[in-house]
C-alpha positions as CSV (number, residue, x, y, z in Angstrom):
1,X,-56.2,-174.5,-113.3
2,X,-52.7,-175.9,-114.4
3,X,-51.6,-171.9,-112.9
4,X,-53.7,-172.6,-109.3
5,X,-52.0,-175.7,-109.4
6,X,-48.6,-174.7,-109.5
7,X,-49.2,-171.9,-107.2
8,X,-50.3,-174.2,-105.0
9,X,-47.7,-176.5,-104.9
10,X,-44.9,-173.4,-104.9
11,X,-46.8,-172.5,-101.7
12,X,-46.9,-175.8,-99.7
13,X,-42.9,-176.6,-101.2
14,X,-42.1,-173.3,-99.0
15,X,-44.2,-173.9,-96.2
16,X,-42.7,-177.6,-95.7
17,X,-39.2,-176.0,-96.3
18,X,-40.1,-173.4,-93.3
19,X,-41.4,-176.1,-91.2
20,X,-38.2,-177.8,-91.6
21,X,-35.9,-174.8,-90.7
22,X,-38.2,-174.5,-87.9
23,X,-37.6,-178.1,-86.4
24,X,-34.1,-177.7,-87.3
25,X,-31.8,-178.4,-86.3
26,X,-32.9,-182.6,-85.0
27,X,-29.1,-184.2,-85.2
28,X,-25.9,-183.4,-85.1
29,X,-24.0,-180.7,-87.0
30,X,-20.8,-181.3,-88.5
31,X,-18.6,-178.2,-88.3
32,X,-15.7,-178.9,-90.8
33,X,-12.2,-176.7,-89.5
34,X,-10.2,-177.7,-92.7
35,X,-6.9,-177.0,-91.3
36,X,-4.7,-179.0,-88.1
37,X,-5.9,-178.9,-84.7
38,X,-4.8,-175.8,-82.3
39,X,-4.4,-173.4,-84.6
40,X,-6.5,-170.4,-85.5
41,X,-9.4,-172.3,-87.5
42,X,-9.6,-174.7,-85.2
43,X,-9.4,-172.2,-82.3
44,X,-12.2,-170.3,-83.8
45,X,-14.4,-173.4,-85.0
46,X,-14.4,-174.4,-81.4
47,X,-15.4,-171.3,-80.0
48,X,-18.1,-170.9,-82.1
49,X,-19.6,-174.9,-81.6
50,X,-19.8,-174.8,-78.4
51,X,-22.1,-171.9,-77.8
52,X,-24.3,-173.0,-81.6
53,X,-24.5,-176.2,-79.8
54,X,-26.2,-174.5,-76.4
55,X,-28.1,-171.9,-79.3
56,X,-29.7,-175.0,-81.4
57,X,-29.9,-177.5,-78.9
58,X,-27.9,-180.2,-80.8
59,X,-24.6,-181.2,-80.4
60,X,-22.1,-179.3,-82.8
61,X,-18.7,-181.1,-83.4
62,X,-15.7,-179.7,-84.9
63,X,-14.1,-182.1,-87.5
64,X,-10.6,-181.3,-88.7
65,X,-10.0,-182.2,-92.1
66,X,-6.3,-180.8,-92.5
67,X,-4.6,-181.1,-96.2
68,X,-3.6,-179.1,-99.4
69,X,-3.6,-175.6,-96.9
70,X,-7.7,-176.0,-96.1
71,X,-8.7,-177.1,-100.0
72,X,-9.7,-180.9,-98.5
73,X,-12.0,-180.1,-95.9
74,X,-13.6,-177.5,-97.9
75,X,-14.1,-179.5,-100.5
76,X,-15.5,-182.1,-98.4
77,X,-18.0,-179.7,-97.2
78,X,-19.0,-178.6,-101.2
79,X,-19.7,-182.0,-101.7
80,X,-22.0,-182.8,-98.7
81,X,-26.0,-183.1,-98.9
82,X,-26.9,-179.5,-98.8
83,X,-29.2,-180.2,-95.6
84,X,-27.9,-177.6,-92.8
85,X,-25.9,-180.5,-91.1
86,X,-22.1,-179.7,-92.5
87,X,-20.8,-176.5,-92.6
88,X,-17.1,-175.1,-93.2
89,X,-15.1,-172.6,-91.7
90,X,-14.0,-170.7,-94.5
91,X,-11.0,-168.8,-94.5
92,X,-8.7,-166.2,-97.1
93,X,-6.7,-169.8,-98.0
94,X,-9.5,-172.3,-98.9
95,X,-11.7,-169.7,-100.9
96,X,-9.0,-166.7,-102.4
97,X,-5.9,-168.1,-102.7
98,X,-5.6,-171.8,-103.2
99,X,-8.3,-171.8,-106.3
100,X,-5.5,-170.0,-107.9
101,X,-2.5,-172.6,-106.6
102,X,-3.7,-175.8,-106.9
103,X,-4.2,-177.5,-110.2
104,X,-7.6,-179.0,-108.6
105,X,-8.8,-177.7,-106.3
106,X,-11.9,-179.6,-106.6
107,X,-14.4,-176.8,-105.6
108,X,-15.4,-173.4,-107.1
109,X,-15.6,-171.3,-103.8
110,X,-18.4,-169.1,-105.6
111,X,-20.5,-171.1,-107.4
112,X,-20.5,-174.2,-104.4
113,X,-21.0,-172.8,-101.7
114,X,-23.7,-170.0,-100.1
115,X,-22.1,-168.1,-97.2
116,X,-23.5,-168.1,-94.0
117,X,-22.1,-165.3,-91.9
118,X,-18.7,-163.7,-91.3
119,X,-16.5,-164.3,-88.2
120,X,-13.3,-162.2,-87.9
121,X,-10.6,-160.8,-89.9
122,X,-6.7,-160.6,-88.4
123,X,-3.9,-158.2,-89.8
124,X,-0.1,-159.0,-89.9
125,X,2.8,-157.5,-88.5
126,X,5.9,-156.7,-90.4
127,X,8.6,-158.0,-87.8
128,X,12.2,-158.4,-87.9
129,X,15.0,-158.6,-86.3
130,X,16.5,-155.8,-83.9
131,X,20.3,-156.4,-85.2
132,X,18.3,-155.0,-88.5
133,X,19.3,-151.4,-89.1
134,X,15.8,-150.5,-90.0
135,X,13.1,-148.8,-87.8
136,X,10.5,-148.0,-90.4
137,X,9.1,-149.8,-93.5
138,X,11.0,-147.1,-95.8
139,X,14.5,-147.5,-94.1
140,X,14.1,-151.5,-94.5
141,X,13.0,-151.1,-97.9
142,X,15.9,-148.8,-98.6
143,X,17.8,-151.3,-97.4
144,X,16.5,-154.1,-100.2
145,X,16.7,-151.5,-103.0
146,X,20.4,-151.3,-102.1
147,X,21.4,-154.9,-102.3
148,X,18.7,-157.2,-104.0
149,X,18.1,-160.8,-102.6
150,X,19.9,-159.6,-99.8
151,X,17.2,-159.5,-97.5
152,X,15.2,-162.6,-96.6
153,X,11.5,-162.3,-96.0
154,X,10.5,-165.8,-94.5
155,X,6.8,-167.5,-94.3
156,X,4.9,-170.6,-93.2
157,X,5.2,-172.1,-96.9
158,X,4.3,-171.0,-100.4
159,X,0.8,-169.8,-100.9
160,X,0.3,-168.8,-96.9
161,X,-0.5,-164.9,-96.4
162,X,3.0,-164.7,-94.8
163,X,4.2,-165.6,-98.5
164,X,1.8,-162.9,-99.8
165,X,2.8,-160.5,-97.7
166,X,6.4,-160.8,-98.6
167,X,5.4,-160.6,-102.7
168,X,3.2,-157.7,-102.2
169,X,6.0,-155.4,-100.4
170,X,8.3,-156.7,-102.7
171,X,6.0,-155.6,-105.6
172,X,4.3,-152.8,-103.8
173,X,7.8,-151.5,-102.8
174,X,9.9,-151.4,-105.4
175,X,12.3,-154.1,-104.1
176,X,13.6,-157.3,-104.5
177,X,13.6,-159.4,-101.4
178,X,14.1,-163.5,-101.3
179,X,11.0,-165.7,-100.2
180,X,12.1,-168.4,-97.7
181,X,9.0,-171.1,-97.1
182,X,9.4,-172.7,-94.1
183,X,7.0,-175.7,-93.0
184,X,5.3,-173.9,-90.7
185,X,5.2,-170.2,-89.2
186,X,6.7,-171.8,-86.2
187,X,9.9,-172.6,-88.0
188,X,10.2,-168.9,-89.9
189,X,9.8,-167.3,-86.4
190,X,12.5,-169.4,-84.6
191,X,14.8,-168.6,-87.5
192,X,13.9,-164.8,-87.3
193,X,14.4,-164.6,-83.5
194,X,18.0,-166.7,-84.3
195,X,18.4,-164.4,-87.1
196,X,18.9,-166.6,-89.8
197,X,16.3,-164.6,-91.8
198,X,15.5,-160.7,-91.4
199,X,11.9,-160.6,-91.6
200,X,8.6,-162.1,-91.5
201,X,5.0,-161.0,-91.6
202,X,3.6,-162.7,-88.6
203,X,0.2,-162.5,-86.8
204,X,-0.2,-160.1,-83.9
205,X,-0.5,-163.6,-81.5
206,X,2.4,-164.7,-82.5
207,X,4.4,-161.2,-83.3
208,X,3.5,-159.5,-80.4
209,X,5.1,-161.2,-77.8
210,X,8.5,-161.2,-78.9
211,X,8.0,-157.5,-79.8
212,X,7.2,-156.6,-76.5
213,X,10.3,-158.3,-75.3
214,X,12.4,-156.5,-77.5
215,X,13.3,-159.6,-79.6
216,X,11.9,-158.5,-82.2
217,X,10.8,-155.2,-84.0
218,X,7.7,-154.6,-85.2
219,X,7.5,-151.8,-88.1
220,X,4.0,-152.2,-89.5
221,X,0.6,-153.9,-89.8
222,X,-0.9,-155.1,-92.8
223,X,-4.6,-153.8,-91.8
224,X,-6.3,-150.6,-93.7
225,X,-6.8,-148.4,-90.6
226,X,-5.0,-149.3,-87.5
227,X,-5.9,-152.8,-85.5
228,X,-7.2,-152.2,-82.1
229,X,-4.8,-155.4,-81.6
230,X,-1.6,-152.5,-81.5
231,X,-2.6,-149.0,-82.2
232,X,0.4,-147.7,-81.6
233,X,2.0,-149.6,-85.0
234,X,1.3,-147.8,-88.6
235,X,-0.6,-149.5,-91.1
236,X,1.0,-150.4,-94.5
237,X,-0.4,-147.6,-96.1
238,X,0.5,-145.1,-93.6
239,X,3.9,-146.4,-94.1
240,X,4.2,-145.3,-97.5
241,X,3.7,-148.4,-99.1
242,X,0.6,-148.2,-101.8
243,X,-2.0,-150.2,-102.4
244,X,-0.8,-152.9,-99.6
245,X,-3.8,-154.2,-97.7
246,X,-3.8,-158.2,-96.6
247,X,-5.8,-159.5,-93.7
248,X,-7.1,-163.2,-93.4
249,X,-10.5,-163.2,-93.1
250,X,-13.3,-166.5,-91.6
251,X,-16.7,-167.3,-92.4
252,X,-19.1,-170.1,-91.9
253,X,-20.4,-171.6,-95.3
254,X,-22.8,-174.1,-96.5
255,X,-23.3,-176.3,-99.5
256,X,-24.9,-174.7,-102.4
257,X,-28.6,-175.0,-102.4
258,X,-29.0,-175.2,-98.6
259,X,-32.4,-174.5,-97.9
260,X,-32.5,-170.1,-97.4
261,X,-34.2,-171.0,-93.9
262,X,-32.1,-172.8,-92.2
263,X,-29.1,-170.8,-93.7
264,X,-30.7,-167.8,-91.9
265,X,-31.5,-169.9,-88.9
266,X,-27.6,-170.7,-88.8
267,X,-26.4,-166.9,-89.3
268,X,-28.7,-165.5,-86.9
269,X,-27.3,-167.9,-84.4
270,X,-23.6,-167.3,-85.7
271,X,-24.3,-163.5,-85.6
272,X,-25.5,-163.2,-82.4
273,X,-22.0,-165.3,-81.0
274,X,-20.0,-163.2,-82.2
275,X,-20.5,-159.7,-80.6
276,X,-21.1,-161.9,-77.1
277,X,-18.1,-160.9,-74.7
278,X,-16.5,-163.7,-74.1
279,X,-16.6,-164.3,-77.7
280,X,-14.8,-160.8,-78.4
281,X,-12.4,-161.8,-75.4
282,X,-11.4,-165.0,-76.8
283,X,-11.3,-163.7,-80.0
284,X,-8.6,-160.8,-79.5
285,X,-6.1,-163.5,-77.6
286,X,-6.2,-165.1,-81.1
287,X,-5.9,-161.7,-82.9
288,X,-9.2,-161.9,-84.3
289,X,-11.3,-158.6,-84.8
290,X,-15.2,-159.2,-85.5
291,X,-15.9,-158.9,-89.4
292,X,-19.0,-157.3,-89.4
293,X,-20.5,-158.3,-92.9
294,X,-24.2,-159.3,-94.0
295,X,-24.1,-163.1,-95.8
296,X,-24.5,-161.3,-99.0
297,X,-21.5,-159.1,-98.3
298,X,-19.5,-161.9,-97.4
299,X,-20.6,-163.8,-100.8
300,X,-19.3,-160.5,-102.4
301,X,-15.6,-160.5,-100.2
302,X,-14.8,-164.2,-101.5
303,X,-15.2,-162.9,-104.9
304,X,-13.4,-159.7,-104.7
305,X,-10.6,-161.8,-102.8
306,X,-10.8,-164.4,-105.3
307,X,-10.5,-161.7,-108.3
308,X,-7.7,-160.0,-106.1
309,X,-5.3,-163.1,-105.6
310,X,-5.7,-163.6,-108.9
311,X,-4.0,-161.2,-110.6
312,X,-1.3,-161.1,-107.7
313,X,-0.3,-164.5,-107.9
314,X,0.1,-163.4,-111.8
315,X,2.2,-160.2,-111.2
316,X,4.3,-162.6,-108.7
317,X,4.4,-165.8,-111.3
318,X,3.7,-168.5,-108.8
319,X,3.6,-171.6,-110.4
320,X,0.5,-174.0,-109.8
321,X,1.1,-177.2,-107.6
């Protein structure tokens, strides 16, 4: 009897869970973009509410939560009732890299949170400036072999993927080049197109511009096969440069323990956004190529990322903050 009895209440504990998901979503969803307003999060949180909001029939607003490079708003979402009605976007910073630079980060990106669908992924471009005697990765790296420290690489601050992209072809290369954070990837392009600096990996939005003007000269992107964003430019790899992969990557999470319905309810509505065309249009203005990954798989990228900055920023020797 006690076994009929906990069968039974198993079976009406899922069938008042489904009910829910069904009659979700009946308020409001807040949709967490935990970095400042206008740039790529945000770009992409907004793109995606507007057309969940028309999909679910509730309003779905985008609340920046800027701070500590997108570790407050994520953790603000980690700590919210797991209920469907606050989600993150979550990005290469909040959930790879800044677990292993901040002290406290105040959130376990595995254990707190249960992905619900991947959004895009966006290579970097290796610019630098045309008064540069280099035309290829190789000739530029030949260049830092000869005189170490001579060559600046600059970034948007310590801890970005510009930063990471500077250790990782100086460790990937064989060659010593000097990290200059800037506050901001605005400031380490203006310097690079004044040519204070000599090089910076930048996004294709930003890049590509002043490549195309012949202000600056683009010699590779970070991507593992060629980005659809500029065929024409080698990868990293095709370069001659081993092992040197780095995109940042977005996906939509919840709070642990988020009732399995209504996280699928959520995906499926995610999912079918992103392949719409004006969602693939306004995606490649931002530089943004689809990531087409199942939950799980995305639950299995923040780990391997996770793992993967890890033992960079210990070949590197970044200090905590």
């Amino acid at each position: 009897m006690k076994w009929i009895s906990l069968t039974a209440a198993v079976a009406l504990a899922m069938a008042a869970t489904l009910a829910c998901a069904q009659g979700f979503p009946t308020k409001p969803i807040r949709f967490i973009a935990p970095f400042p307003p206008a740039g790529s999060s945000d770009l992409l949180a907004r793109i995606l509410s507007q057309r969940m909001a028309e999909q679910l029939g509730q309003p779905v607003v985008v609340d920046n939560r800027a701070g500590a490079s997108g570790s407050l708003g994520t953790e603000m979402c980690a700590k919210a009732p797991a209920d469907g009605y606050t989600l993150v976007l979550g990005s290469i910073a909040g959930f790879a890299i800044n677990p292993h630079l901040l002290k406290h980060v105040g959130y376990d990106p595995v254990k707190d949170f249960v992905a619900v669908a991947a959004i895009g992924q966006a290579p970097q471009m290796l610019v630098v400036h045309p008064g540069l005697p280099a035309k290829t990765v190789q000739e530029f790296l030949d260049l830092a072999r000869k005189k170490p420290n001579a060559l600046t690489c600059g970034s948007g601050g310590v801890g970005t993927p510009a930063h990471f992209g500077c250790e990782l072809l100086r460790l990937r290369g064989n060659a010593t080049l000097l990290h200059v954070p800037y506050k901001g990837t605005g400031q380490s392009i203006n310097d690079l197109l004044g040519g204070q600096i000599h090089a910076v990996f930048a996004s294709m939005p930003v890049g590509y511009p002043h490549v195309r003007t012949g202000k600056l000269r683009a010699l590779a992107s970070t991507s593992p096969q060629r980005s659809s964003l500029a065929p024409e430019l080698p990868t990293m790899l095709e370069a001659g440069v081993p092992d040197f992969v780095s995109q940042s990557w977005w996906g939509v999470f919840a709070p642990r323990d988020t009732p399995a319905p209504i996280v699928r309810k959520l995906g499926d509505t995610v999912s079918a956004i992103i392949p719409e065309p004006q969602s693939k249009e306004r995606f490649a203005a931002l530089g943004v190529e689809p990531l087409n990954l199942t939950p799980r798989q995305l639950a299995e990228l923040v780990r391997s990322e996770l793992a993967s900055y890890g033992r960079i920023v210990k070949d590197v020797g970044i200090a905590s903050q």
